[in-house]
C-alpha positions as CSV (number, residue, x, y, z in Angstrom):
1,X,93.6,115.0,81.5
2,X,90.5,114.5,82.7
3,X,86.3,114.9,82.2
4,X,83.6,115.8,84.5
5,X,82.8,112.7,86.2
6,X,79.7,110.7,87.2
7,X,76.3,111.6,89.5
8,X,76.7,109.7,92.6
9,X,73.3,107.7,91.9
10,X,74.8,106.4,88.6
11,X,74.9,102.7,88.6
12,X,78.0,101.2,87.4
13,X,78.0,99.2,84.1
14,X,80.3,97.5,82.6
15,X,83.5,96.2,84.5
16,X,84.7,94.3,87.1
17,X,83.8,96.0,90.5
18,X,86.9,97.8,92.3
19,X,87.2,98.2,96.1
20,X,86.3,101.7,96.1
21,X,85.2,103.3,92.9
22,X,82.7,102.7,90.7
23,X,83.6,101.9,86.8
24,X,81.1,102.7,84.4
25,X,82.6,101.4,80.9
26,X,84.7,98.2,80.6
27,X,88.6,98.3,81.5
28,X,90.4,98.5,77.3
29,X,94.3,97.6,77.5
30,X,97.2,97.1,74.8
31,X,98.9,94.1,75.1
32,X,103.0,94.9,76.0
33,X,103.7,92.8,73.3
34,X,101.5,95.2,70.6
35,X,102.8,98.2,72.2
36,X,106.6,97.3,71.6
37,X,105.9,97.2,68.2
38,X,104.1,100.8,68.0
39,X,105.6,103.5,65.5
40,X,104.8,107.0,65.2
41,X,102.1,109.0,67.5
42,X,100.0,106.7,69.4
43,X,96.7,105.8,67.6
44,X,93.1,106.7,69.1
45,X,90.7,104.0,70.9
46,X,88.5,103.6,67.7
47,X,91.7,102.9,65.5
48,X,93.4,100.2,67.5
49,X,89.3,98.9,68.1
50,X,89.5,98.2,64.3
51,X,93.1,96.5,64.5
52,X,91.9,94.5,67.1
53,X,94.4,95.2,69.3
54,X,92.3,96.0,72.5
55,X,91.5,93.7,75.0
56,X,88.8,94.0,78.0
57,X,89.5,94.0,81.6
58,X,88.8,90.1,82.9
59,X,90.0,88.8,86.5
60,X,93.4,87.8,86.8
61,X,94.5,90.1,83.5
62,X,98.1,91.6,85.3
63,X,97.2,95.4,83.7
64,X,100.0,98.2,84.0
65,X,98.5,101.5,84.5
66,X,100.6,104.7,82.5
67,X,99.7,108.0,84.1
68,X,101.1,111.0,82.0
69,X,100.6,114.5,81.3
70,X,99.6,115.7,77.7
71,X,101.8,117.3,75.1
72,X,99.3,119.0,73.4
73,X,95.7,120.1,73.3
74,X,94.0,117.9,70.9
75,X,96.9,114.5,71.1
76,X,98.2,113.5,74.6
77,X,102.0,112.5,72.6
78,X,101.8,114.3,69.3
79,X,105.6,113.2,68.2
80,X,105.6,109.9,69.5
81,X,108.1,111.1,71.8
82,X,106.7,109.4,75.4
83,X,105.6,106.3,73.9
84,X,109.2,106.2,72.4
85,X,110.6,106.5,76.3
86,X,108.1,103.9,77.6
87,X,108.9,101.7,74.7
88,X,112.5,101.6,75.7
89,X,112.0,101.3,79.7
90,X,109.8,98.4,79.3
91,X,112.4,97.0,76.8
92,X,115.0,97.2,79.4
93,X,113.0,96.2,82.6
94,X,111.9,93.1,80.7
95,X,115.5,92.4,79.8
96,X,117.3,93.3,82.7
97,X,119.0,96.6,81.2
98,X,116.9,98.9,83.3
99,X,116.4,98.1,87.4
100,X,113.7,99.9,89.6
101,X,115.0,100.7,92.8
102,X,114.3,103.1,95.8
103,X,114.3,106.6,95.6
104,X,117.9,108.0,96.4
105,X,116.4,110.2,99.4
106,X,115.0,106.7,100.8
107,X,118.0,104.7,100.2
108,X,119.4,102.2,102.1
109,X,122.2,99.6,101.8
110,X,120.5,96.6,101.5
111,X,118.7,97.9,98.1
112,X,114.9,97.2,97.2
113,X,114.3,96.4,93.4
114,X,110.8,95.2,91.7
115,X,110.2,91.9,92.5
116,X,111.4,89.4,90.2
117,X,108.3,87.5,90.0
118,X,106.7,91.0,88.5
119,X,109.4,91.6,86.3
120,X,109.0,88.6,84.7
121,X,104.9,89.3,84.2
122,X,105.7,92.5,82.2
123,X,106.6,90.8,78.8
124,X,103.3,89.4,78.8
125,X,101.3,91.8,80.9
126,X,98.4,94.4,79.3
127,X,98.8,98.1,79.2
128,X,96.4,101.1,80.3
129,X,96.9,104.2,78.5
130,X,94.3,107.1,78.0
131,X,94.6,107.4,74.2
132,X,94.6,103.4,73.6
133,X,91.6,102.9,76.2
134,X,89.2,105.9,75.7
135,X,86.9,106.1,72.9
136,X,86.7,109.8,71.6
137,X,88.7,111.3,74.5
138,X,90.0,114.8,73.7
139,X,91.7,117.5,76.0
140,X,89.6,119.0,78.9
141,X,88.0,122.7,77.5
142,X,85.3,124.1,78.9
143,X,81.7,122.9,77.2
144,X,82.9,120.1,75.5
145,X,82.2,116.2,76.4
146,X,80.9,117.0,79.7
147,X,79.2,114.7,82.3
148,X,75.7,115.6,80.0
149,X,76.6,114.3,77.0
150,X,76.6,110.9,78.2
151,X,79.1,109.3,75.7
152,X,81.2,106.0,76.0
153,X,84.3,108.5,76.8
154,X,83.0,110.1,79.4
155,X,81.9,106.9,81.1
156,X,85.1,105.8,80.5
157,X,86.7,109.3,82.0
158,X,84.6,108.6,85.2
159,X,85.9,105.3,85.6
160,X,89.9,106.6,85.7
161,X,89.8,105.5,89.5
162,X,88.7,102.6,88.9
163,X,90.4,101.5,86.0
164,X,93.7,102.6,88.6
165,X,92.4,100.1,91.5
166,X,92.2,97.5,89.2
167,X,95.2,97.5,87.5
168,X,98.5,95.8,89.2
169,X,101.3,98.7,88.4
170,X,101.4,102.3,88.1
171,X,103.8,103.7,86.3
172,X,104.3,107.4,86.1
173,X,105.4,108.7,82.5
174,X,107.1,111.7,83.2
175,X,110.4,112.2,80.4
176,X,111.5,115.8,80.0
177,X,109.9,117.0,77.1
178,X,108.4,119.9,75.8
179,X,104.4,120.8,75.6
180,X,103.8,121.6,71.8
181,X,101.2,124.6,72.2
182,X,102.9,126.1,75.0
183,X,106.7,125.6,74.6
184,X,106.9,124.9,78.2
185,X,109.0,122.6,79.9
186,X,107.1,118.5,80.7
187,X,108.6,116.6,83.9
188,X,108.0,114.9,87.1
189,X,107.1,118.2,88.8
190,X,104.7,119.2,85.8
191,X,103.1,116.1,86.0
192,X,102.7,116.1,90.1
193,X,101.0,120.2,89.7
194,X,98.2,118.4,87.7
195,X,94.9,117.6,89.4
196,X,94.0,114.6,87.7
197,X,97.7,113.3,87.8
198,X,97.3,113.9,91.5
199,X,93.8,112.1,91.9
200,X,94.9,108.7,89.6
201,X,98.5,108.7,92.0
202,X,95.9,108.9,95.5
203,X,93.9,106.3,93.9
204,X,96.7,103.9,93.3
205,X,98.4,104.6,96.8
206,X,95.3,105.0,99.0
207,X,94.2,101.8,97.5
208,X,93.5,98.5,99.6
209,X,95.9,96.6,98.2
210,X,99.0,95.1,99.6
211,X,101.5,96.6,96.7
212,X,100.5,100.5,96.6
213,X,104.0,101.2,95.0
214,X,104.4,103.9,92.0
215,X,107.2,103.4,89.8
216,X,108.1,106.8,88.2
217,X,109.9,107.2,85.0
218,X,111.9,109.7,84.1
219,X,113.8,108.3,81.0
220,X,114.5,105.6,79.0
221,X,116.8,104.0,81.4
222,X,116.0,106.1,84.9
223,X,112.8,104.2,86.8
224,X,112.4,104.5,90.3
225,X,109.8,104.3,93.2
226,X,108.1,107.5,94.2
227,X,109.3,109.3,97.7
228,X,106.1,108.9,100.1
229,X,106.6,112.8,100.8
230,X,107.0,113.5,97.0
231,X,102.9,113.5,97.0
232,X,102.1,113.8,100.5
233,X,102.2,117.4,100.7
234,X,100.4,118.1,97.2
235,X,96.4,118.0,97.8
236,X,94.0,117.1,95.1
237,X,92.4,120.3,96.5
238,X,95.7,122.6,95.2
239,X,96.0,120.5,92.2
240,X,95.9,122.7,88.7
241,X,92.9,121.7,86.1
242,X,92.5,122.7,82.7
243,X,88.5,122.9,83.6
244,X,87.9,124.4,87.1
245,X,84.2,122.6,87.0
246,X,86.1,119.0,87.3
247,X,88.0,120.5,90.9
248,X,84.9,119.3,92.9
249,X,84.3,116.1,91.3
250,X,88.0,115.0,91.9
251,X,88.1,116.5,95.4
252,X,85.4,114.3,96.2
253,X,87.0,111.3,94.7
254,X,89.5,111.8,97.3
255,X,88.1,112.1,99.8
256,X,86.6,108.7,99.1
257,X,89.8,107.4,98.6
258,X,91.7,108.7,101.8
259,X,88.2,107.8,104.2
260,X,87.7,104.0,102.6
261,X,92.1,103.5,103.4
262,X,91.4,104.9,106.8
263,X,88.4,102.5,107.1
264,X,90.6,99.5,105.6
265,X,93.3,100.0,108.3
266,X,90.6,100.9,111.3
267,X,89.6,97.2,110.8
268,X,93.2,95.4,109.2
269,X,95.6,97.7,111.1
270,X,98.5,98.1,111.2
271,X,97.1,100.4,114.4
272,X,100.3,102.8,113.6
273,X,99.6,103.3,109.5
274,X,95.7,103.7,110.7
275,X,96.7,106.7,113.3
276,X,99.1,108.3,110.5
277,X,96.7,108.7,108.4
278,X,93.5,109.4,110.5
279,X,95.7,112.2,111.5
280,X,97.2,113.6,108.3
281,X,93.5,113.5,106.6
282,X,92.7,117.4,107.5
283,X,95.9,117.6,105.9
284,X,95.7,116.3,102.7
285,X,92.1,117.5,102.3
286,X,92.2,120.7,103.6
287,X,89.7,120.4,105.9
288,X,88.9,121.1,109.8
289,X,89.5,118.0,112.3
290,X,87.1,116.0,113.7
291,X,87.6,116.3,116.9
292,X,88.1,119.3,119.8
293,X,88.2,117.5,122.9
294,X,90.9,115.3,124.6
295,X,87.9,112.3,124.9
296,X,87.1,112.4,121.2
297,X,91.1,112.6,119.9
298,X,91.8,109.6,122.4
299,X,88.5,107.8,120.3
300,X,89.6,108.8,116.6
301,X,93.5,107.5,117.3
302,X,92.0,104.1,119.7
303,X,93.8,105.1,122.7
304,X,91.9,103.3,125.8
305,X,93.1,106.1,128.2
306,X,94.6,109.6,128.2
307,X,97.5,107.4,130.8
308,X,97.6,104.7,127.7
309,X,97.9,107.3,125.2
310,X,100.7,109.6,127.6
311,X,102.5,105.8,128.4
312,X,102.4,104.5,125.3
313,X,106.0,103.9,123.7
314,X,105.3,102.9,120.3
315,X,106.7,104.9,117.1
316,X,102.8,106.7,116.1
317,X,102.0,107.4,120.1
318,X,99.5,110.3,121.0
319,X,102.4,112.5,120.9
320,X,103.1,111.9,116.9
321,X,99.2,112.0,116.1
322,X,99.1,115.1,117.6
323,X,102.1,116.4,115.7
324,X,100.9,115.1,112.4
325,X,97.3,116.2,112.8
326,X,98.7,119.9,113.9
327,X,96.8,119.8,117.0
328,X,97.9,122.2,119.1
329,X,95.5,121.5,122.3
330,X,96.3,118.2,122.2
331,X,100.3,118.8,122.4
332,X,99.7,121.1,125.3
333,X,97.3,118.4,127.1
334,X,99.9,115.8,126.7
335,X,102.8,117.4,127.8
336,X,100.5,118.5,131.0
337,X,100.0,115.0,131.2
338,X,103.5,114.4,130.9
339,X,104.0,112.8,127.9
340,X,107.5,112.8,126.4
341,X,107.7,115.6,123.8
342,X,111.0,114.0,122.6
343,X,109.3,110.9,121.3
344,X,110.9,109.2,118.3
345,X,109.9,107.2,115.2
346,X,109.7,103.6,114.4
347,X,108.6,101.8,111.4
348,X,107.0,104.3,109.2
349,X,110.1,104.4,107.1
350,X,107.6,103.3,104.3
351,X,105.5,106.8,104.7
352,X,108.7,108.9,105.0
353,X,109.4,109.3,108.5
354,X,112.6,107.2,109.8
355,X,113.3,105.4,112.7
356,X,114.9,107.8,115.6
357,X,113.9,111.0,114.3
358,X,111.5,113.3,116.9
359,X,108.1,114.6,117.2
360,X,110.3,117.9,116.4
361,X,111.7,116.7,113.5
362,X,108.3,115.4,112.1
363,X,106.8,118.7,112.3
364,X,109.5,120.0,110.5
365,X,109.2,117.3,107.9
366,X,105.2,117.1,107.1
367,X,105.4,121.2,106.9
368,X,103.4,121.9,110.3
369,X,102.5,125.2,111.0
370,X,105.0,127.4,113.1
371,X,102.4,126.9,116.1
372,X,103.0,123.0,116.0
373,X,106.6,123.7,116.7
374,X,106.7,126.8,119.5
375,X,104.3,124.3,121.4
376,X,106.9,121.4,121.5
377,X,109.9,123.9,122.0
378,X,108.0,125.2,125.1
379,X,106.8,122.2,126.3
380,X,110.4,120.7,126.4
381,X,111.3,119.1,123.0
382,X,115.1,119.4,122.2
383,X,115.9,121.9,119.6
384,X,119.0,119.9,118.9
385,X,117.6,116.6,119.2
386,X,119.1,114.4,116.6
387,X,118.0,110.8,114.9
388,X,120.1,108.6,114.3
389,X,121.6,109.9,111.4
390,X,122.8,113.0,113.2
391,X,120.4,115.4,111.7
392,X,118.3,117.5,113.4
393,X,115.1,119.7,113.2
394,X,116.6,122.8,111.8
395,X,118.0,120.8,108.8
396,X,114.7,119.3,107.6
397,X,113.1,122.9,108.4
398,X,110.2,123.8,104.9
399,X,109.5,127.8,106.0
400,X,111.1,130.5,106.8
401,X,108.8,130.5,110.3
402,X,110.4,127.2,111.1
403,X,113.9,129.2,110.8
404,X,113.0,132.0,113.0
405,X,111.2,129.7,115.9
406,X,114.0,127.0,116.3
407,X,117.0,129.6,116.3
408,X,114.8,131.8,118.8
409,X,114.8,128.3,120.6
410,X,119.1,128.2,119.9
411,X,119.4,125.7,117.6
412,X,122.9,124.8,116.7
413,X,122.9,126.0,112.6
414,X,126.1,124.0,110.8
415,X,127.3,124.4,107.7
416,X,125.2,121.4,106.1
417,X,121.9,122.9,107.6
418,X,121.7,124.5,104.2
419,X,122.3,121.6,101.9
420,X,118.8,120.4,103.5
421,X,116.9,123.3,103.0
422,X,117.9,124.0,99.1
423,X,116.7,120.0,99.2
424,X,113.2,120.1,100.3
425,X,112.2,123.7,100.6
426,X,111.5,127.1,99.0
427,X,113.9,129.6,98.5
428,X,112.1,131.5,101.0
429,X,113.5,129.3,103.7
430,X,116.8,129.2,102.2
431,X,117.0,132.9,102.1
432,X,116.3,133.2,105.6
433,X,119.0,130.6,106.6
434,X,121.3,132.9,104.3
435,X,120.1,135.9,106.6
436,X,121.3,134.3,110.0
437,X,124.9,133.5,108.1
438,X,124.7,130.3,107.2
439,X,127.1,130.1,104.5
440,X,126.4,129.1,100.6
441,X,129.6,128.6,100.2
442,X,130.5,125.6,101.7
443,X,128.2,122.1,102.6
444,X,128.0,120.9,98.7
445,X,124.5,123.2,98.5
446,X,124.5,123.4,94.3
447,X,124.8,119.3,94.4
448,X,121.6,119.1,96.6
449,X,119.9,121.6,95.4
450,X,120.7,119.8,91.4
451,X,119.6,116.3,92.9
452,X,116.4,116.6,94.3
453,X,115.7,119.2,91.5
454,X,113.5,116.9,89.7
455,X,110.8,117.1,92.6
456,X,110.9,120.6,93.5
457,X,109.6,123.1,91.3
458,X,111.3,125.7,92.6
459,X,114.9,124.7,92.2
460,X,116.2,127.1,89.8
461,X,115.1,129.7,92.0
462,X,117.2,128.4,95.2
463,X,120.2,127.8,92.5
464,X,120.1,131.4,91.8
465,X,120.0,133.0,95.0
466,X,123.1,130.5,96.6
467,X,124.8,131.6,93.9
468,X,124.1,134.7,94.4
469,X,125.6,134.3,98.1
470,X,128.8,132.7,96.6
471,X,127.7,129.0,96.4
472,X,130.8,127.4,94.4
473,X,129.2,126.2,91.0
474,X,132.6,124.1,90.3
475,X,132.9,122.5,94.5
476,X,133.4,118.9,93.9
477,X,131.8,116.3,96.1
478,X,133.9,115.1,98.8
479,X,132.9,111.4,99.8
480,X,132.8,111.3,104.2
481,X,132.4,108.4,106.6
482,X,130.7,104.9,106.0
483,X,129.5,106.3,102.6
484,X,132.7,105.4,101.2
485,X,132.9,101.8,101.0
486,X,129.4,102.0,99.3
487,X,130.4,104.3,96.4
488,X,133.2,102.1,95.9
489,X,131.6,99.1,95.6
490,X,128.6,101.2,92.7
491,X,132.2,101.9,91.2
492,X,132.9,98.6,90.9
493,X,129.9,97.7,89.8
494,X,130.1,100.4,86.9
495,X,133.3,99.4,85.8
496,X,132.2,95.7,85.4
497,X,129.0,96.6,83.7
498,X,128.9,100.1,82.1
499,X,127.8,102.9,84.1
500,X,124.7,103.1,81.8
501,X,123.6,99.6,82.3
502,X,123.3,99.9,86.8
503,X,120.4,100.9,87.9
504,X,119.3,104.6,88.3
505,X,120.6,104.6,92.8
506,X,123.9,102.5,91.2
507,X,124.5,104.8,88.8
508,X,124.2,107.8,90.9
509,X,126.1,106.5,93.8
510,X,129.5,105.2,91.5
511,X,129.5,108.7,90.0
512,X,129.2,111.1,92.8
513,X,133.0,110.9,94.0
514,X,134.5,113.9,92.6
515,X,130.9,115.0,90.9
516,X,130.7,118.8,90.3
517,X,127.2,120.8,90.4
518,X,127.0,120.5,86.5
519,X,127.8,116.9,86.8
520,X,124.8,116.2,89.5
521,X,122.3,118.4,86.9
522,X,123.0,116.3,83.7
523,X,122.6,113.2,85.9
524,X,119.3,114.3,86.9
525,X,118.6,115.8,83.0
526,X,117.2,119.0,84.4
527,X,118.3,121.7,81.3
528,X,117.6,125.1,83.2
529,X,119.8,124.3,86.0
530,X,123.1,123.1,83.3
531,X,122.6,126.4,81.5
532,X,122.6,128.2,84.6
533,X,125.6,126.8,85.9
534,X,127.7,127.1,82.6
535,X,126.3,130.6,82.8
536,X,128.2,131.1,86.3
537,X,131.3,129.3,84.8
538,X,130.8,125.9,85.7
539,X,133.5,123.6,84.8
540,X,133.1,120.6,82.5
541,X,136.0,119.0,84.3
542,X,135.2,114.7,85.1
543,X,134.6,113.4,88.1
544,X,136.7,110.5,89.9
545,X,135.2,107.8,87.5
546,X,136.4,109.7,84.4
547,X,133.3,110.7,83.3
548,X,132.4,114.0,81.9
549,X,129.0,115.5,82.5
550,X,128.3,115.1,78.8
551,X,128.7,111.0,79.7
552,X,126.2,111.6,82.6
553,X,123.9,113.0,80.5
554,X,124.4,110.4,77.7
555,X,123.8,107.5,80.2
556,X,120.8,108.5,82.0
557,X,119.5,109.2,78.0
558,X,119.2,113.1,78.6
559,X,119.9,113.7,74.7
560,X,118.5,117.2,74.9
561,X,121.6,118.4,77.1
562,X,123.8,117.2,75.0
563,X,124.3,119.9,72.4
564,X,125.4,122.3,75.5
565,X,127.3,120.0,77.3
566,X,129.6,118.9,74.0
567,X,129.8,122.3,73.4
568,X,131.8,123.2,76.3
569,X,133.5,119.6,76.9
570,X,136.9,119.2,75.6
């Protein structure tokens, strides 16, 4: 949603002032406790106003901010149907029933969960949500409540950023549901296409604040922290808007949102998180560097020296800004300079990028142009080189250029290679890795392509054509190496607690043993890709736990599979 937003010279009015942005009209929030006991549709601003249910913004007021994508034209949740969802997720986080933990992709063994103190502020915390807070707010059409008319809601509309800085969570409400006027399909990667669901999620994580986390809720009992590259590579500048008009406005809100965290970490540090960013911001903004010559990249990144900047051994060196900022010149300068072209990673696992994996692999990762790559290849980075995990380049490659360069360059091309590409990248990519026989058939390619489903758009696509190349739509998951002790122990877990009552990474772990395609899509909830794979004669067989797809679907509260799934079970 969103409104044409604020002249520059406005003064702000009305609120406490936020780090960055300006709020024009005072901060209205929902206590949790009123919310829980909400029926029906949500009620407007002026309704709730009268049942004295709002509450302004004051200092120290722990606010939780509810980003969502509307479900029709003229009522953001016509049916009731996400207030219903967040109803029950806040139930069971302020109960226990529902745990927030990492994203799967980031996962590691000792798992991260909200903190306890947090959880515990929920029950009596305040809520933001459009409909509740706004006076008057309707759906964005061209003509109506614009910047002009000067009304309380689109004062309120122009404070949005604000109203994100100053609130203490951000929750993103993003069920599977279905958009009333246009019949199509509501999720996570709906939700992430929208402009002004990308400009409140840069707000939140380019803030100053110590906790930039975004909790993202799928269903009633599926909450987890965002992936750092789930939003990294989706500009405000691509983002889609109902109103074209409001693209500048936000683009500029942006920009004052990815300059002031540059700004906050030039003068706080860490030095590493400042270069990262100073070097992805023509990146995310789509706009040309700022600097051309060796002296004025050795300024921007606060390298003393070009011999500091070629000796320097620390995880975002002048190699890595280079890399990230898709500076071409600059990697041929180094590597003159001899720099190490094989440079690795350390601590940036927060942004993405893990400890041990190369400059190669990096470039691979944040989508670098084929250019980026050739000049690493010639100047002597491994094709091959692996992190830690024993991955290389080719298998986090996102275009069909990065194919073509790094087998030019021989890179090895096993059988798994695939399972990465149908994970992160288009089916473009995956199509060319088809062409230079790597083989569908084998590396579990339907399971990866069904889990990370929820964040790319384009996954029934990539289903399709490695089926299409003989991908096995009933290949059960094989469990390898030190994974194995860990999906015991989420088995054990499961069986002591009920499978629906772990957390969303607990869950998913303690079923995969034995878990077929079909299984792995009604885990995740996503509908096109179980009637595609019952279509190809998927199998509703159980997987080592016992549990039918129709009891992953169940569990994870994906009711609408249900009727296809039951219908094939036996």
């Amino acid at each position: 949603m969103g409104a044409s937003l604020c002249k520059p010279d406005e003064q702000p009015i009305g609120c406490a002032a936020s780090t960055v942005h300006a709020c024009h009209f005072p901060l209205w929030a929902v206590k949790v406790s009123d919310f829980m006991q909400m029926r029906g549709a949500p009620e407007p601003h002026n309704v709730l106003q009268e049942k004295g249910v709002l509450h302004q913004y004051y200092p120290g007021m722990f606010v939780i901010f509810v980003s969502h994508q509307w479900l029709s034209s003229v009522h953001p949740d016509p049916q009731g149907a996400q207030m219903r969802v967040l109803q029950k997720a806040l139930a069971g986080v302020i109960d226990g029933t529902v745990q927030i933990t990492e994203n799967i992709v980031a996962h590691s063994y000792d798992e991260i969960s909200l903190a306890s103190d947090t959880q515990k502020r929920i029950a009596d915390a305040f809520l933001f949500f459009d409909w509740f807070a706004i006076p008057q707010i309707t759906a964005r059409t061209p003509g109506v409540n614009e910047e002009t008319t000067k009304t309380d809601a689109a004062l309120a509309v122009q404070s949005i950023p604000a109203y994100v800085e100053l609130c203490d969570l951000f929750l993103a409400l993003v069920p599977e549901l279905t958009h009333k006027d246009s019949a199509q399909r509501v999720n996570y990667t709906t939700w992430m296409s929208r402009g002004w669901c990308r400009a409140e999620l840069w707000c939140r994580l380019l803030s100053n604040k110590s906790d930039t986390s975004v909790i993202v809720a799928y269903s009633a009992t599926e909450a987890e922290f965002m992936f750092p590259l789930d939003w990294q590579n989706r500009s405000i500048v691509d983002g889609d808007f109902t109103v074209e008009a409001d693209r500048t406005e936000v683009v500029r809100l942006g920009e004052m949102a990815v300059e002031s965290k540059i700004r906050h970490l030039q003068d706080r540090g860490p030095l590493s998180h400042y270069r990262f960013w100073a070097a992805l911001c023509p990146n995310l903004l789509r706009q040309q560097r700022k600097w051309s010559e060796m002296d004025a990249f050795l300024r921007h990144f606060k390298f003393a020296s070009l011999r500091e900047a070629v000796q320097d051994d620390t995880g975002m060196n002048a190699v890595m800004c280079a890399v990230f900022s898709g500076d071409t010149n600059m990697l041929r300068s180094l590597a003159g300079s001899r720099a190490n072209m094989n440079h690795t990673l350390e601590g940036m696992s927060e942004l993405g990028y893990y400890d041990t994996q190369t400059a190669l692999m990096a470039a691979t990762k944040s989508r670098q142009d084929v250019d980026v790559l050739r000049v690493l290849l010639e100047c002597r980075a491994d094709v091959n080189g692996c992190a830690r995990t024993g991955l290389t380049a080719i298998f986090l490659c996102r275009t069909p250029e990065h194919v073509k360069i790094l087998l030019e360059h021989r890179a090895d091309m096993p059988d798994y290679v695939l399972a990465g590409a149908a994970s992160f990248a288009c089916p473009e990519t995956v199509k060319a890795l088809i062409s230079h026989r790597c083989d569908a058939s084998k590396a579990e390619v339907l399971h990866s392509v069904a889990l990370m489903s929820r964040s790319n758009g384009r996954a029934l696509e990539t289903a399709k054509l490695l089926l299409a190349h003989r991908a096995d739509v009933n290949e059960k998951h094989t469990p390898m190496g030190e994974l194995i002790w860990y999906y015991r122990k989420a088995r054990f877990r499961a069986a002591v607690v009920g499978l629906s009552n772990c957390s969303m990474s607990t869950r998913f772990w303690a079923a995969r043993s034995g878990i077929s395609p079909l299984g792995v899509a009604a885990l995740v909830g996503h509908e096109q890709l179980v009637q595609l794979f019952l279509e190809y004669g998927a199998e509703p067989f159980a997987n080592d736990s016992g549990h039918l797809p129709e009891d992953l679907a169940r569990c994870s509260h994906h009711h609408h599979l249900l009727p296809m799934l039951s219908t094939f079970a036996t």
